[in-house]
C-alpha positions in Angstrom: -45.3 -34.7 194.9 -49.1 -34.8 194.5 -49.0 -30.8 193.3 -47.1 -32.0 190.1 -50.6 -33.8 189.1 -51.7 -30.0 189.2 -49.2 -29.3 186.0 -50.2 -29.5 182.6 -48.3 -32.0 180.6 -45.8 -29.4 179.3 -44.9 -28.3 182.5 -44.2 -32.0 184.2 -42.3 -32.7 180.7 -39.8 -30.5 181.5 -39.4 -31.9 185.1 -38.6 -34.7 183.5 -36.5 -33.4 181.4 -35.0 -31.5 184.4 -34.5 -34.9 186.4 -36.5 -33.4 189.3 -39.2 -36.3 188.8 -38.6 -39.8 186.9 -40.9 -40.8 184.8 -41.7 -43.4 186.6 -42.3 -41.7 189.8 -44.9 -39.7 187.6 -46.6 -42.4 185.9 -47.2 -43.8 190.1 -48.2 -40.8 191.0 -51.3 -41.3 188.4 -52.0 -44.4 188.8 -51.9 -43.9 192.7 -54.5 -41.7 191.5 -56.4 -43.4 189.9 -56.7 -46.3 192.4 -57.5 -43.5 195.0 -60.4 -41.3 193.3 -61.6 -44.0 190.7 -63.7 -46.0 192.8 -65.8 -42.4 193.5 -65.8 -41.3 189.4 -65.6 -44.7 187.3 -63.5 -43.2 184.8 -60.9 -45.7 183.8 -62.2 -49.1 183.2 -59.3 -51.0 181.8 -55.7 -50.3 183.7 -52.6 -51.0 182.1 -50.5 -50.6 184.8 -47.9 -52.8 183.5 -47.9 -51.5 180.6 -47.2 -48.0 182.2 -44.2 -49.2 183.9 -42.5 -51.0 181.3 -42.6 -48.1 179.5 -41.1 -45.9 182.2 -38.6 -47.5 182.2 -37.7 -47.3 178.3 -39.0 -43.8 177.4 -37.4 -41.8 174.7 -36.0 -39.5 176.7 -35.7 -36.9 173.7 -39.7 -37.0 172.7 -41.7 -33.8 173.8 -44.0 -35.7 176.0 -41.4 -38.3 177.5 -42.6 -39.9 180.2 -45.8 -38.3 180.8 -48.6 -40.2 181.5 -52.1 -40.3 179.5 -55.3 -42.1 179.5 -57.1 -43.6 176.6 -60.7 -43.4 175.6 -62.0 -46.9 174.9 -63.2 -46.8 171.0 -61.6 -46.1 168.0 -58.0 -45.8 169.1 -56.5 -49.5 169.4 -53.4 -50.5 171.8 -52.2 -53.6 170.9 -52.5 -56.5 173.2 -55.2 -54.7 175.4 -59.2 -54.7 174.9 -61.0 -52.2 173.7 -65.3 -52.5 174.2 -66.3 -49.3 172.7 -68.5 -49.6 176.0 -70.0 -52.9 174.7 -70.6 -55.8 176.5 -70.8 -57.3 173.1 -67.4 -56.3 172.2 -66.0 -57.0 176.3 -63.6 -59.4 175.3 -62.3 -58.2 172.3 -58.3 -57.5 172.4 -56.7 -54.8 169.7 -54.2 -56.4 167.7 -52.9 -53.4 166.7 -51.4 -50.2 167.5 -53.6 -47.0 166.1 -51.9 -44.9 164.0 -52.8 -42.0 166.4 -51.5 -44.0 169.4 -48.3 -44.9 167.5 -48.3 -40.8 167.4 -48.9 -40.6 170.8 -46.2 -43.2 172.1 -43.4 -41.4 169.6 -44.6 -38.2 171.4 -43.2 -39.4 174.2 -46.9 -40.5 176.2 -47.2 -43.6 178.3 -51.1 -44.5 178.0 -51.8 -46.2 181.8 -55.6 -46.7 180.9 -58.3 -46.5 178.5 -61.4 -44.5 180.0 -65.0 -45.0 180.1 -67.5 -44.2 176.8 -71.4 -44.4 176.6 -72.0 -47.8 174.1 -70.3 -47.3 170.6 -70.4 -43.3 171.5 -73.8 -42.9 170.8 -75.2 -40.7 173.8 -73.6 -37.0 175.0 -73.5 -38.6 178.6 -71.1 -41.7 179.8 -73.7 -44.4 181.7 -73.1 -47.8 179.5 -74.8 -50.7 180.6 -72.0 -52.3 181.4 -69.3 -50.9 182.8 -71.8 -48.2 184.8 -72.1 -44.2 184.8 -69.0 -42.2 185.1 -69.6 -39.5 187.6 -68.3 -35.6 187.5 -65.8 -34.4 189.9 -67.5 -31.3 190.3 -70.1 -33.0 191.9 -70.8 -37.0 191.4 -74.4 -36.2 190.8 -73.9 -35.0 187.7 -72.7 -36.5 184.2 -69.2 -35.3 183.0 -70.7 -35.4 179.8 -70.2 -37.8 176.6 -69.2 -39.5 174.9 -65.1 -39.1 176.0 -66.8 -38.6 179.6 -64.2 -40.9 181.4 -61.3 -39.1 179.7 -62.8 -35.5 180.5 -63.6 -36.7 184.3 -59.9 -37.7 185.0 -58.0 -34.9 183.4 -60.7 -32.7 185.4 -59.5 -34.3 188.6 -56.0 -34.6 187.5 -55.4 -38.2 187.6 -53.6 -36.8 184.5 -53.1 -33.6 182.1 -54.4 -35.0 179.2 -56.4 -38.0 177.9 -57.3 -39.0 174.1 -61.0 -38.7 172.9 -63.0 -38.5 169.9 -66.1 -36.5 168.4 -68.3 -37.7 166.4 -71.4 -35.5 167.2 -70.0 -32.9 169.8 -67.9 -36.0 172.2 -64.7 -34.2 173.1 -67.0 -30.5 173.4 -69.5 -32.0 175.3 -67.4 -33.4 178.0 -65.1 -30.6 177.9 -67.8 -28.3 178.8 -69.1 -30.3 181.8 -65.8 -30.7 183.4 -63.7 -27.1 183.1 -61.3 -28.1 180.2 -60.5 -27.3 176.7 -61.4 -29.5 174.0 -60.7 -29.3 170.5 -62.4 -31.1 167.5 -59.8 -30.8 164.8 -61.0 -30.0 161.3 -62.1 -33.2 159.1 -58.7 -34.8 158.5 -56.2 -33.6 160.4 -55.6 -36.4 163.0 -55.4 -40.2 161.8 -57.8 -42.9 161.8 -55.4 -45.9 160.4 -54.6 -48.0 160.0 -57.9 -49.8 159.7 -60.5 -46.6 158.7 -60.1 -43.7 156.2 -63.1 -41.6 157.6 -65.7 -42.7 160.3 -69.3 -42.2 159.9 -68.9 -40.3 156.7 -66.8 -37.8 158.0 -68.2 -37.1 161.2 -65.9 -38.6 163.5 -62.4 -36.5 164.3 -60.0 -37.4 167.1 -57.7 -35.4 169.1 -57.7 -35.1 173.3 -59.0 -33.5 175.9 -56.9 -30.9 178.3 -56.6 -28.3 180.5 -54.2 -26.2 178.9 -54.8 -24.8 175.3 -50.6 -25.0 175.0 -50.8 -28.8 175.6 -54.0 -29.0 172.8 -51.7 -27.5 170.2 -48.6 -28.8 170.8 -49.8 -32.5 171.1 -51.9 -31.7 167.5 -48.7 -30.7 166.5 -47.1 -33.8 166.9 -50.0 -35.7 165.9 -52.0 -34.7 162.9 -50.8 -35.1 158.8 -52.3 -37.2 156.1 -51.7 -41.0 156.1 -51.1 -42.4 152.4 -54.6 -43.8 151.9 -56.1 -40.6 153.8 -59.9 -39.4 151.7 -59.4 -35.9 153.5 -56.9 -33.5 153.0 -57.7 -30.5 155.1 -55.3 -27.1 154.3 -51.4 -27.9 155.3 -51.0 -25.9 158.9 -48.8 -22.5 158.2 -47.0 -23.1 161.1 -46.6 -24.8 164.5 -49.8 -24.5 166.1 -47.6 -24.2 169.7 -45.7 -21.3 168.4 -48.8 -19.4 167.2 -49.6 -19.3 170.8 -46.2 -16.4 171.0 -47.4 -14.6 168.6 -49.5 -11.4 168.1 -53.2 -12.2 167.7 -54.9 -9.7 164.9 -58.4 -8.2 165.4 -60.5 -11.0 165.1 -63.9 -11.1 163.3 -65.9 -13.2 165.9 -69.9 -13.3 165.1 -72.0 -14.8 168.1 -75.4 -16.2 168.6 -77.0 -17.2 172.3 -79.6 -19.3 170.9 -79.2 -22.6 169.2 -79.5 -22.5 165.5 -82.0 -25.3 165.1 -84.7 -23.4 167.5 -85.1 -25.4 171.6 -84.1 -23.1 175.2 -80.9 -22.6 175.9 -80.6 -22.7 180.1 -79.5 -18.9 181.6 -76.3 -19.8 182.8 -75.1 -21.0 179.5 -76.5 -17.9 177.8 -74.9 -15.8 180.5 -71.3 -17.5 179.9 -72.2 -16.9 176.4 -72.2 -13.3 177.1 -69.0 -13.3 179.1 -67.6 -14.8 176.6 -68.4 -12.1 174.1 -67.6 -9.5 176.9 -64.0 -10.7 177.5 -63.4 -10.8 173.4 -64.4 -7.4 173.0 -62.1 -6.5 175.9 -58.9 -8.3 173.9 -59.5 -5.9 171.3 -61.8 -8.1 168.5 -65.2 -6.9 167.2 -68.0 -9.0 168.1 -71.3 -8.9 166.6 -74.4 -11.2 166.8 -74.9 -13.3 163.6 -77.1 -16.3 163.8 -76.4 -18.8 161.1 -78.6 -18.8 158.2 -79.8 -22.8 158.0 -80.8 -24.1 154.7 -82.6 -27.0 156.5 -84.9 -26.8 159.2 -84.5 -28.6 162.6 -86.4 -31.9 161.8 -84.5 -31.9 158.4 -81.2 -31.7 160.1 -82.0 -34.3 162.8 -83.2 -36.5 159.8 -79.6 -36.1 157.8 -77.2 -36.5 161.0 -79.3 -39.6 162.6 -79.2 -41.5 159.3 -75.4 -41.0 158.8 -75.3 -42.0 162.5 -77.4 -45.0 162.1 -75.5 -46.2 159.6 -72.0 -45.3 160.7 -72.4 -46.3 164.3 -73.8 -49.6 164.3 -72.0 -50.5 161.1 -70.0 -53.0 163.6 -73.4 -55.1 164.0 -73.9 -55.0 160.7 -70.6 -56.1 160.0 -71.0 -59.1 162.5 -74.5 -60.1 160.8 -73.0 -59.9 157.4 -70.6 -62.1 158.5 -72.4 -64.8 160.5 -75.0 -64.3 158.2 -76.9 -64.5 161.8 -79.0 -61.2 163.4 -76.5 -59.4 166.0 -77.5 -60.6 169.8 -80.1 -58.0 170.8 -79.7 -58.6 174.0 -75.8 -57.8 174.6 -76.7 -54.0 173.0 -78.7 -51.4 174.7 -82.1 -49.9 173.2 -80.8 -46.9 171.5 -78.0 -48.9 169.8 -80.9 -51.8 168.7 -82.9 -48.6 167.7 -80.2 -47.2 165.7 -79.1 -50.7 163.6 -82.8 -51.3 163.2 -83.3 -47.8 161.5 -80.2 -48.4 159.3 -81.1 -51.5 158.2 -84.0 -49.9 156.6 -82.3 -47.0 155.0 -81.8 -47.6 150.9 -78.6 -46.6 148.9 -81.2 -43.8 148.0 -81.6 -42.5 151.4 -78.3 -42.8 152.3 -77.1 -40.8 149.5 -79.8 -38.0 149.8 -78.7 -37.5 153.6 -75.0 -37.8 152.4 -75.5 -34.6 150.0 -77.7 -32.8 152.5 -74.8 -33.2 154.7 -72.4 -31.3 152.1 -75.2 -28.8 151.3 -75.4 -27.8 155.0 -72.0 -27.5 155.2 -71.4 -25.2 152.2 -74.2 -23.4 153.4 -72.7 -22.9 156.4 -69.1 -22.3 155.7 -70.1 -19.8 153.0 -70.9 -18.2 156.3 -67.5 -17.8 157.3 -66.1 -16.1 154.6 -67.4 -12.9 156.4 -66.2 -13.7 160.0 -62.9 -15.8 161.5 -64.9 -17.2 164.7 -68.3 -17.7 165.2 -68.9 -18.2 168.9 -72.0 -19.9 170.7 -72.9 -21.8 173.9 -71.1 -25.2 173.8 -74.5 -26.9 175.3 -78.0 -25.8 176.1 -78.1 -26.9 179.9 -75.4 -27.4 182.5 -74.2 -30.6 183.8 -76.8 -32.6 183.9 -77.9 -34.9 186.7 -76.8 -38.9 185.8 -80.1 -40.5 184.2 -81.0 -37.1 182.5 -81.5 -39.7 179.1 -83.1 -42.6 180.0 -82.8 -45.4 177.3 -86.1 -47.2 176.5 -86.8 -50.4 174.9 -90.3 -49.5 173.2 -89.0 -46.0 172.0 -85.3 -46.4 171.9 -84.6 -43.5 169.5 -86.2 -41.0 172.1 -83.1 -41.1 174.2 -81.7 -39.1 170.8 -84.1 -36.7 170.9 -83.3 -36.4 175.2 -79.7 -35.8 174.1 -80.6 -33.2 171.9 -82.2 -30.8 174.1 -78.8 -31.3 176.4 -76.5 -30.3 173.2 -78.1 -28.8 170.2 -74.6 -27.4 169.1 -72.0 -29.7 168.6 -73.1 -31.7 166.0 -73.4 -29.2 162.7 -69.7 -28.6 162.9 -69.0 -32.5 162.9 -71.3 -32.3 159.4 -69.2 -29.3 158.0 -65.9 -30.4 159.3 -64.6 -27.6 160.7 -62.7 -26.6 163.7 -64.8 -26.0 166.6 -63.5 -25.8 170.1 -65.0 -26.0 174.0 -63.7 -23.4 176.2 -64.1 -23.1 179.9 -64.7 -19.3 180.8 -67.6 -20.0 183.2 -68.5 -21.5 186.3 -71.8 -21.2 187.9 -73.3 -20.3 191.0 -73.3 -24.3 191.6 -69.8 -23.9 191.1 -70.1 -26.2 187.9 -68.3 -25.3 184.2 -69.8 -23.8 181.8 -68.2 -24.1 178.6 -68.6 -22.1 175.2 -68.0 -23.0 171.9 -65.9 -21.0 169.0 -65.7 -22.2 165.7 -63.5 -21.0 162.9 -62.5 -21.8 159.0 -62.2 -25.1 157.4 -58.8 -25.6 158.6 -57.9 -23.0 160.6 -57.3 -24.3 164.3 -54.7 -21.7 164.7 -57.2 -19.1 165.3 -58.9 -20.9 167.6 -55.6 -21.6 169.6 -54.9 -18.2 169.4 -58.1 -17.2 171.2 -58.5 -19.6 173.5 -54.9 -19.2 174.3 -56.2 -15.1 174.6 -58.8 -16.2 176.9 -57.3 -18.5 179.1 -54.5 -16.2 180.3 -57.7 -13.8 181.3 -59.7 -16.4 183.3 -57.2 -18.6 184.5 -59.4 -22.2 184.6 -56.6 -24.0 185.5 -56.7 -22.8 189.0 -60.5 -24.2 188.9 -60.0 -27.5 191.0 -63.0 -30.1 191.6 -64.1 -31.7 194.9 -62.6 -34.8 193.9 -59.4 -33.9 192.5 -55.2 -35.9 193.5 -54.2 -32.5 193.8 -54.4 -31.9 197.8 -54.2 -28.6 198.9 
């Protein structure tokens, strides 16, 4: 029973469809699972076991995803009745009293959410070590991040407790992970998956939600069933042209696809993830596309762009302390946050109106710079990160200089973060492993709007390398 953990979610979908497995049976078999490997990973911090089994028991048998079971990353997306810290000890208490709109999307897909998964403190770091709920460890090997900030998610679809868990990126969070761990993760463009029914747009547009998988079928048929404009929706990225699923059938035209092995802000990028980088542009060329190195013209430099994204992060990310102070009229507690996220809310609260709004247009200027870019290519394709896995305490969070664990987290992912500023599609694919035996992801960018291309080449690329048949150390899968 244990190799149907091994499945993707489409395929153990149709065994329940089949009646060779009840979706009950498969939502035990995960949270058998979980209770077996999670003591070794710390990925899911809040079970909802009862939950799970309720549900079972009244799936919609008729929904795509009936019966399957998925995991939760613990900010942003709300299920009702259970609590949701955004890895806070100052929010450890809180209960949702709502469903998400995205979760609501989920559960009429068919999912049955038995968890919500560990996350750094309000998302702010690339790894997944809060304060108070502990590091989250790679199955690959446990000394080792699996990467932020959806690290809990990426670490238990990695070691199959289940085929697919919810996260979000705000700065590179569902690539990051997805890179560290062997699996495909897609940021969607600006828009295209719901944030309601309580936020319009996170962190000025930064923030996009979707999951994390190991099957590029199961990413675009679940952001089928997911995205579409609420009615008070800001963004209104281009309507898809078809079903992103059955794209995946269809002929894939010779792709444009400019490349670039260095980051485009300047800083190393480790060998093994220039190497992949190379693979990567070895195996497009042999699917037929023209490749060409293009580094992207910047019309910032570094410092400037650190300056523009860390102020709409301040801002954005601790706006629930500033919230809580405009409310109680009181300072936030310092000492229920971490330094960074005192760091952060101390630098917003000294940003003017003025400064706000001169990083908010840099923001759009970099991103019509860049996208101007794409006019000439349909994928731009670069490392996903600048350094493997890296060992747990890489970023080290300190009190007197808490916004040097930022720059830390730069020099591990120097990448991620311009698409979340231009909105586009940009995608982590798993083509590499090195001689550690640990992933190495790249990343592939398209068009404002245009995740069918990058479905249709990742789709390309997976039936060429085959990373499913990657399995961690720590995996339920037993051989």
């Amino acid at each position: 029973m244990n190799t149907i953990l091994r499945l993707d979610a489409t395929a153990q979908a149709a065994l329940i469809r089949k009646g060779e497995i009840s979706a009950l049976e498969l939502v035990n078999l995960s949270i058998d699972a979980i209770e077996e490997l999670n003591p070794q990973l710390n990925a899911v911090i809040t079970p909802m076991y009862d939950e799970a089994r309720t549900a079972a028991e009244n799936v919609d048998k008729n929904a795509p995803f009936a019966g399957v079971p998925m995991l939760l990353k613990d900010g942003i997306a709300a299920y009702k009745g259970v609590r949701m810290t955004s890895g806070s000890g100052l929010f450890q208490n809180f209960v949702a009293q709502y469903d998400s709109e995205l979760v609501v999307r989920f559960k009429n897909a068919g999912f049955i959410v038995i968890g919500k998964t560990n996350m750094p403190e309000f998302g702010l770091m690339p790894v997944t070590e809060p304060h108070t709920f502990g590091a989250t460890r790679n199955p690959w090997n446990t000394d080792l991040t699996p990467g932020g900030s959806s690290g809990g998610s990426a670490a238990a679809v990695a070691a199959r407790i289940v085929s697919v868990a919810h996260g979000n990126d705000g700065g590179g969070s569902i690539r990051i992970p997805a890179s560290c761990c062997g699996l495909f993760g897609l940021k969607p463009t600006r828009g295209r998956n719901p944030l309601g029914p309580n936020f319009s747009e996170l962190i000025s547009g930064l923030v996009a939600e979707h999951v994390l998988t190991r099957s590029v079928r199961d990413s675009a048929a679940i952001l089928d069933l997911t995205e579409g404009n609420e009615i008070d929706s800001i963004y209104y990225p281009p309507p898809k042209s078809e079903s992103y699923l059955e794209a995946l059938s269809e002929p894939v035209r010779k792709l444009k696809i400019g490349y670039c092995l260095d980051t485009p802000m300047g800083g190393n990028v480790h060998d093994d993830c220039r190497k992949a980088t190379v693979e990567a542009v070895e195996l497009c060329q042999s699917l037929g596309h023209e490749v060409f190195e293009m580094p992207l013209k910047m019309p910032f430099n570094g410092r400037q762009i650190g300056e523009i994204f860390t102020t709409l992060w301040a801002a954005g990310a601790t706006s629930a302390l500033a919230m809580m102070k405009k409310m109680t009229g009181k300072e936030p507690p310092k000492t229920m946050v971490e330094p960074l996220t005192w760091g952060l809310y101390q630098l917003s609260q000294q940003v003017n109106a003025a400064d706000y709004e001169l990083a908010r247009l840099g923001m759009h200027k970099l991103a019509r710079s860049i996208m101007t870019q794409f006019v000439e290519i349909d994928v731009w394709l670069s490392p996903a990160l600048a350094l493997p896995p890296v060992p747990i305490g890489f970023i080290q969070q300190n009190a007197d200089n808490p916004l040097a664990a930022m720059k830390k987290a730069s020099e591990f992912s120097p990448m991620t973060a311009i698409f979340n500023i231009t909105g586009q599609p940009a995608a982590s694919v798993p083509t590499f492993w090195n001689g550690d035996n640990l992933p190495i992801g790249v990343q592939i960018v398209s068009k404002f709007g245009d995740e069918t291309t990058l479905f249709q080449l990742a789709y390309q690329m997976e039936k060429v390398v085959k990373w499913e048949e990657r399995v961690p150390a720590i995996c339920a899968f037993k051989n």
